[in-house]
BAMIMAR-422507 format. One record per residue: y negated, z, x of N, C-alpha, C, CB in turn; chain. Coordinates in steps of 0.05 Angstrom, whole numbers. Atoms other than C-alpha are relative to their C-alpha. Glycine has a CB too. Layout:
<pts>
[[Y,Z,X],[Y,Z,X],[Y,Z,X],[Y,Z,X],"A"]
...
</pts>
This chain:
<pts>
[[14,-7,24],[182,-495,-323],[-29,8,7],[14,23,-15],"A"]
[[22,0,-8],[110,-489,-327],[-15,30,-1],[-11,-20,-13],"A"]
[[8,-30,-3],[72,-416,-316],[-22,-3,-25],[-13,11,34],"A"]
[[29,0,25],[39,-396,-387],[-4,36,9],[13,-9,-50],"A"]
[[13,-15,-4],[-9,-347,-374],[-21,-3,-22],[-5,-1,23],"A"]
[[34,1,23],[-71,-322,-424],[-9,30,4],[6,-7,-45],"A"]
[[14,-32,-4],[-124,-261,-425],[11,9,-38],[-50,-2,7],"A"]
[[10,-17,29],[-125,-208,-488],[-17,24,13],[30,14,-22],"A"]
[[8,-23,-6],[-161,-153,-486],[12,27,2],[-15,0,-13],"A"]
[[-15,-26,-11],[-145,-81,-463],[0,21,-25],[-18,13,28],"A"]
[[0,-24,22],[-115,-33,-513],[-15,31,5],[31,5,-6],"A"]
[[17,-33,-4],[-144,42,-518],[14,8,29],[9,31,-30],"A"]
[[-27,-17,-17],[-79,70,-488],[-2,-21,36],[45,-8,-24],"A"]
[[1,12,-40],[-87,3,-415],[-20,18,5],[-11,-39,12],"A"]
[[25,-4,-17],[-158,23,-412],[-9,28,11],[-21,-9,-16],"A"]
[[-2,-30,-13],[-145,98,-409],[29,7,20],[0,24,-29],"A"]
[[-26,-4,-32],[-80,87,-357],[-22,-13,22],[41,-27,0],"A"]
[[21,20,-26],[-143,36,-312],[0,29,3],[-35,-26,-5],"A"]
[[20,-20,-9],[-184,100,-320],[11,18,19],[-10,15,-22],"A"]
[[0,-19,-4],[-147,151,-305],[16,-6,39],[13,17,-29],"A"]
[[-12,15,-25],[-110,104,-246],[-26,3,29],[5,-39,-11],"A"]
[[24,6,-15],[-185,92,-222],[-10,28,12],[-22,-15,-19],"A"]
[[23,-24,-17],[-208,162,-214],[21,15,20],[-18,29,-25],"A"]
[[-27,-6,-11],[-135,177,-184],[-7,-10,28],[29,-16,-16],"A"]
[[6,16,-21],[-145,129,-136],[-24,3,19],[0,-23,-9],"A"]
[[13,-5,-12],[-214,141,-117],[2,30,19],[-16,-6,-16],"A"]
[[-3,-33,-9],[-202,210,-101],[7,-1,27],[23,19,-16],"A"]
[[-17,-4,-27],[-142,198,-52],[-19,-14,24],[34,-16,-2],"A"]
[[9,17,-24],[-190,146,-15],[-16,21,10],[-16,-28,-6],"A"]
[[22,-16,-13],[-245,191,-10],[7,18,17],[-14,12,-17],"A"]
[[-15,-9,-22],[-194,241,21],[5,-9,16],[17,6,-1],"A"]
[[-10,14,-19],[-163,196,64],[-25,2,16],[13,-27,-7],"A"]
[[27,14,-19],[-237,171,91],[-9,31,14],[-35,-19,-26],"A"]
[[10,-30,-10],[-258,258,88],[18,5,36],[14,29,-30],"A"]
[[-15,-7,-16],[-195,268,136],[3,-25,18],[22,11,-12],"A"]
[[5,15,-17],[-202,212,181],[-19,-2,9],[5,-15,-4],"A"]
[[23,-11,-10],[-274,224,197],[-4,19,10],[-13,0,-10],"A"]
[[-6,-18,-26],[-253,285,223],[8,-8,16],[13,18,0],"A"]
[[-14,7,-35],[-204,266,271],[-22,-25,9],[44,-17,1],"A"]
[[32,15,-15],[-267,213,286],[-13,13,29],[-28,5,-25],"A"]
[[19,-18,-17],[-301,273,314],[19,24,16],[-24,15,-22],"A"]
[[-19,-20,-15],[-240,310,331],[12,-4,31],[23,0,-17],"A"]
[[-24,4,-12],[-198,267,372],[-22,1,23],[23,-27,-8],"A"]
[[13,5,-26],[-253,246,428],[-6,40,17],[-37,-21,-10],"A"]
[[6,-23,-12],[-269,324,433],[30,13,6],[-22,18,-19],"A"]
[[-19,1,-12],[-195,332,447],[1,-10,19],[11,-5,-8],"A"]
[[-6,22,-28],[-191,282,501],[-9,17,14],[-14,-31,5],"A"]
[[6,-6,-15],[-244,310,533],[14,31,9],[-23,-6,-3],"A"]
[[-10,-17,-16],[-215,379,543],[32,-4,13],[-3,24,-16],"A"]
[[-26,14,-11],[-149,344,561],[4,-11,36],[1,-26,-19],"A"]
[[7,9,-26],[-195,311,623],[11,28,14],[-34,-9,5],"A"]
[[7,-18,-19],[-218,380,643],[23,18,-1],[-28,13,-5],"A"]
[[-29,-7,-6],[-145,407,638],[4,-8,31],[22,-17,-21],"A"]
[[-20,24,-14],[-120,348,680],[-24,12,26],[1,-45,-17],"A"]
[[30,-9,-23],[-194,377,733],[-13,-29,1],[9,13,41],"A"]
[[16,35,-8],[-227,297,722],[-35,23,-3],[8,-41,-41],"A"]
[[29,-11,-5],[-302,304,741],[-18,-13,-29],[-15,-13,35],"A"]
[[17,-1,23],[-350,311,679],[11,-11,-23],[-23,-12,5],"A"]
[[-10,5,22],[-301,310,624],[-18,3,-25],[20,13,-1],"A"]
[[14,-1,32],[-351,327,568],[-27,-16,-4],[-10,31,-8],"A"]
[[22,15,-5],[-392,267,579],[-12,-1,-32],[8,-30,15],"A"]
[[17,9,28],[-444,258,516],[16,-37,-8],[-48,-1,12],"A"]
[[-4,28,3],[-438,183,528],[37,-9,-5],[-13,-12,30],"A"]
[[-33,-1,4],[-355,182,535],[6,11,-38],[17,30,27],"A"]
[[3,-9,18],[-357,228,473],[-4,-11,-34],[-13,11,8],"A"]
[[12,8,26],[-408,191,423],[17,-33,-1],[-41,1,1],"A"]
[[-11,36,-1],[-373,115,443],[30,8,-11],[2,-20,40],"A"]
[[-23,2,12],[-306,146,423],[-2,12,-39],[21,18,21],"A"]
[[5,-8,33],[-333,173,352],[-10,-25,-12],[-22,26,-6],"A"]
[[9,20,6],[-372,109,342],[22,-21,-5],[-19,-5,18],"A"]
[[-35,21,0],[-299,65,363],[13,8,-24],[29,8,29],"A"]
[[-30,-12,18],[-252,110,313],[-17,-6,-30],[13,44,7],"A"]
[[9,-3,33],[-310,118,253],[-3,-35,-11],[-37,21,-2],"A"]
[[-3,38,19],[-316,36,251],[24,-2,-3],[-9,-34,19],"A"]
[[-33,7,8],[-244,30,248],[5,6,-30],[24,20,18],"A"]
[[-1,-11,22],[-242,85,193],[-18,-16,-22],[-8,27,5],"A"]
[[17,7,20],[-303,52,157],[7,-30,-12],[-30,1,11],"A"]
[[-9,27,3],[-262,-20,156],[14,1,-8],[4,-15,15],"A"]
[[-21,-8,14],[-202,8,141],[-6,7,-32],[9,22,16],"A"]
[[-6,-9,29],[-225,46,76],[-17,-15,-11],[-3,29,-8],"A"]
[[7,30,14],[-269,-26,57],[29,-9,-8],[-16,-27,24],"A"]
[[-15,23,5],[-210,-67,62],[26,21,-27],[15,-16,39],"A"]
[[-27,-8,17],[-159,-12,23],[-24,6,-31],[23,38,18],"A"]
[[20,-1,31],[-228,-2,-31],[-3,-32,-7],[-38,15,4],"A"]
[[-3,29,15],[-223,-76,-44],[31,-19,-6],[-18,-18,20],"A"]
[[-19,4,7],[-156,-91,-44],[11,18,-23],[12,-2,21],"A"]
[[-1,-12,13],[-146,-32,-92],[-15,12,-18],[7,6,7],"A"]
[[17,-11,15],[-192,9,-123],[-35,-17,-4],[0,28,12],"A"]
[[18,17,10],[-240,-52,-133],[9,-14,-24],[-7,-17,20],"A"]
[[-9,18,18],[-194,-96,-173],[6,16,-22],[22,-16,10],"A"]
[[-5,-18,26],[-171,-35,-217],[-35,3,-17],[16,39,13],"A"]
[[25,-9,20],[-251,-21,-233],[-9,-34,-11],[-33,21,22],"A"]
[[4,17,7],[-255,-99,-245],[16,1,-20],[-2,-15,13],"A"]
[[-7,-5,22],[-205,-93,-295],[-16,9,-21],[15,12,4],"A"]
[[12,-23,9],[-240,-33,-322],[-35,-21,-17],[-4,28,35],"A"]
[[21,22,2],[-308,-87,-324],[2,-14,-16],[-3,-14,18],"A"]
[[3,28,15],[-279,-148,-355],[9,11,-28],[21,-29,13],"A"]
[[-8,-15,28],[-234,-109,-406],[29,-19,-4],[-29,-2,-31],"A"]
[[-22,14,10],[-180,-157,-404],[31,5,11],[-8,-27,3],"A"]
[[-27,0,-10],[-100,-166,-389],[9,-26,-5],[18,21,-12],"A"]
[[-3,26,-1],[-65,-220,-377],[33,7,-3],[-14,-17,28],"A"]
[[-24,-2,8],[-1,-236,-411],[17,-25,11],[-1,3,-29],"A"]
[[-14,26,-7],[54,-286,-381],[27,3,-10],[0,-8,32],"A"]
[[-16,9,9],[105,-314,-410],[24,-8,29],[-14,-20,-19],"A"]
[[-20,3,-24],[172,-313,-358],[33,-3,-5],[-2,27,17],"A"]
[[-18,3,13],[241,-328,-360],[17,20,22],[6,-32,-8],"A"]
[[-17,-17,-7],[302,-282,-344],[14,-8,18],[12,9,-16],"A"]
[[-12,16,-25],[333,-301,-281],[28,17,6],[-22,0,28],"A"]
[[-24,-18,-9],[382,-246,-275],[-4,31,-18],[-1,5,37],"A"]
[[4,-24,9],[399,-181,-309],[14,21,14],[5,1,-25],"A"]
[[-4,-20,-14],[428,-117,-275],[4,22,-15],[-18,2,17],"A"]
[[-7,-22,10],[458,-54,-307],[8,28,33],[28,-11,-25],"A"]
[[-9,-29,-23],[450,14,-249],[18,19,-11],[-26,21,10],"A"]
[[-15,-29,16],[504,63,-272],[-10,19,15],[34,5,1],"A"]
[[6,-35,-18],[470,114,-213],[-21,16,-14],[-14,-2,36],"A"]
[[18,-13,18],[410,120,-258],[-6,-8,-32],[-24,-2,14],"A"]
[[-12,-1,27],[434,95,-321],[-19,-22,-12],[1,31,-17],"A"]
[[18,18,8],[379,37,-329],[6,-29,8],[-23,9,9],"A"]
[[-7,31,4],[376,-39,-342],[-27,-10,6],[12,-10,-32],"A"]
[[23,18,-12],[337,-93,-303],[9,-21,-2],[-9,3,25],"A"]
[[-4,25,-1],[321,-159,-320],[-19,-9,20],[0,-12,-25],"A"]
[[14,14,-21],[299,-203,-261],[-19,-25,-7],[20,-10,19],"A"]
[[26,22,3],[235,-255,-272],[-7,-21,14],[-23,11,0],"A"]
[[11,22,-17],[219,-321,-245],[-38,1,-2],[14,-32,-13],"A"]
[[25,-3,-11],[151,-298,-245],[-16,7,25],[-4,11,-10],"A"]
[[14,-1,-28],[100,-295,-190],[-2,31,7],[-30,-15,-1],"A"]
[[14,-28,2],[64,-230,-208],[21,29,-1],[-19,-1,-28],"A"]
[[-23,-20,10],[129,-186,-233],[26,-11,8],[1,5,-31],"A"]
[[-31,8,-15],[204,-195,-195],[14,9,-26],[11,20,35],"A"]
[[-22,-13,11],[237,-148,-242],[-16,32,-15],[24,5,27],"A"]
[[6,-18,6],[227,-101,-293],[11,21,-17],[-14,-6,-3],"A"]
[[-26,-24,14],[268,-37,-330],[-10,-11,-30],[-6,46,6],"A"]
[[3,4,20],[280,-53,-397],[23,20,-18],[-1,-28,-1],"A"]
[[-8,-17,12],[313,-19,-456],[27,-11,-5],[-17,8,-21],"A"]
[[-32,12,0],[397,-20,-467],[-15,-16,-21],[34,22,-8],"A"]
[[-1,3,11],[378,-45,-523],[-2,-37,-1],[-10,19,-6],"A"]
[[11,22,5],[335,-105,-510],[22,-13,21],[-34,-2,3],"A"]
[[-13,18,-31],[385,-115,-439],[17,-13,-21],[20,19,33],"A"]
[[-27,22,17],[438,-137,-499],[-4,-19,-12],[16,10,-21],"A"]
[[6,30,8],[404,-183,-537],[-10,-16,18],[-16,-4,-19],"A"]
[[13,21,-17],[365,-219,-484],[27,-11,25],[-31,17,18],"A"]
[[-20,5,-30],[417,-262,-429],[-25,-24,9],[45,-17,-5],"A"]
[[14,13,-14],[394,-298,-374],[-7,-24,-10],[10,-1,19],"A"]
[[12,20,13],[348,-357,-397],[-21,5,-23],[20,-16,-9],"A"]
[[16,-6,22],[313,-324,-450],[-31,11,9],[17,20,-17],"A"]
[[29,-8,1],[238,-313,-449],[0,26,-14],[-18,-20,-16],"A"]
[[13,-28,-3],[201,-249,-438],[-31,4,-5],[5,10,26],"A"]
[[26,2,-5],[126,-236,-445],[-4,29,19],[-17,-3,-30],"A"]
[[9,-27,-14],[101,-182,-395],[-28,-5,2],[14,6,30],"A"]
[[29,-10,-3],[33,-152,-388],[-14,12,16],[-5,11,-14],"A"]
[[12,-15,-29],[-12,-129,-332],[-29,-4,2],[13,-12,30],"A"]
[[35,3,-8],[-89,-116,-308],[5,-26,9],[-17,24,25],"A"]
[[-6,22,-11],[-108,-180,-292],[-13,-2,35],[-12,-22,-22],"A"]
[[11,-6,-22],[-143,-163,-221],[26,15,17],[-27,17,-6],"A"]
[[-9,-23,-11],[-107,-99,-203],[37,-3,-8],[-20,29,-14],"A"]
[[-38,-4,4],[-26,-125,-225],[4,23,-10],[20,2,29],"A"]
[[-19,-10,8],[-13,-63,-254],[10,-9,-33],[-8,27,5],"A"]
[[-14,5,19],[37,-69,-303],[6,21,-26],[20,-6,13],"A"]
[[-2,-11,36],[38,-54,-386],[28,6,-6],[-10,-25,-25],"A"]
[[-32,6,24],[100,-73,-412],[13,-24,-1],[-5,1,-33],"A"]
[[-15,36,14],[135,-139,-448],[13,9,-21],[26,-22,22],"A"]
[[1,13,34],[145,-164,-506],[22,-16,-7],[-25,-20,-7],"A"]
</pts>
């Protein structure tokens, strides 16, 4: 079957879950990057009193010192690129275009958990495997029946269905 996909635009209620996702998200990065730029400057000035533990000659070299803060802070500075563009880029592109993208999927499997008392129907979709749905809808819908689900179109997170 063929993948129907289309944009709409973002209701009040997506564009204030992007937001509040976006400033969520920025935050933890900026932590993450705060506390890893320490240990930047931490870990090498560890080592070195580790040398002069161990008695090595001229453990608190400048040069030893600034090449291991320079090594750890590019790591750190690549690292929190690649997790600000894989994440908290595509959520503020969302946020940008304004849109969601709705696809049309078919039910591949359904699932009732008695441990937490909820119903999942499974998706031959790309973007979404499986998603909790209501007793309600798990009874009328059986496997084969079309679903519409909804999500940022950048950032995958997920709305709902229809």
């Amino acid at each position: 079957m063929e993948l129907v996909r289309y944009l709409e635009p973002l209701s009040d209620e997506e564009r204030s879950f992007l937001k509040k996702k976006e400033t969520r998200d920025r935050r933890q990065l900026y932590r993450s990057v705060q506390l890893l730029l320490l240990i930047c400057f931490a870990l090498p000035f560890a080592m070195a009193w580790g040398k002069a533990i161990a008695g090595k000659p001229n453990p608190f070299s400048y040069v030893n010192y600034f090449t291991g803060v320079a090594i750890l802070g590019s790591l750190t500075i690549i690292g929190a690129f690649i997790a600000w563009r894989n994440n908290l880029h595509r959520i503020q592109l969302d946020l940008q275009k304004g849109t969601k993208t709705v696809e049309r999927a078919i039910i591949i499997g359904k699932r009732f958990m008695p441990q937490t008392n909820t119903c999942y129907f499974f998706l031959d979709s790309p973007t979404k495997l499986s998603i909790e749905v209501s007793q309600q809808h798990f009874d009328q819908l059986n496997v084969g029946d079309e679903v519409n689900i909804e999500y940022s179109t950048y950032g995958k997170a997920y709305f709902g269905y229809f």
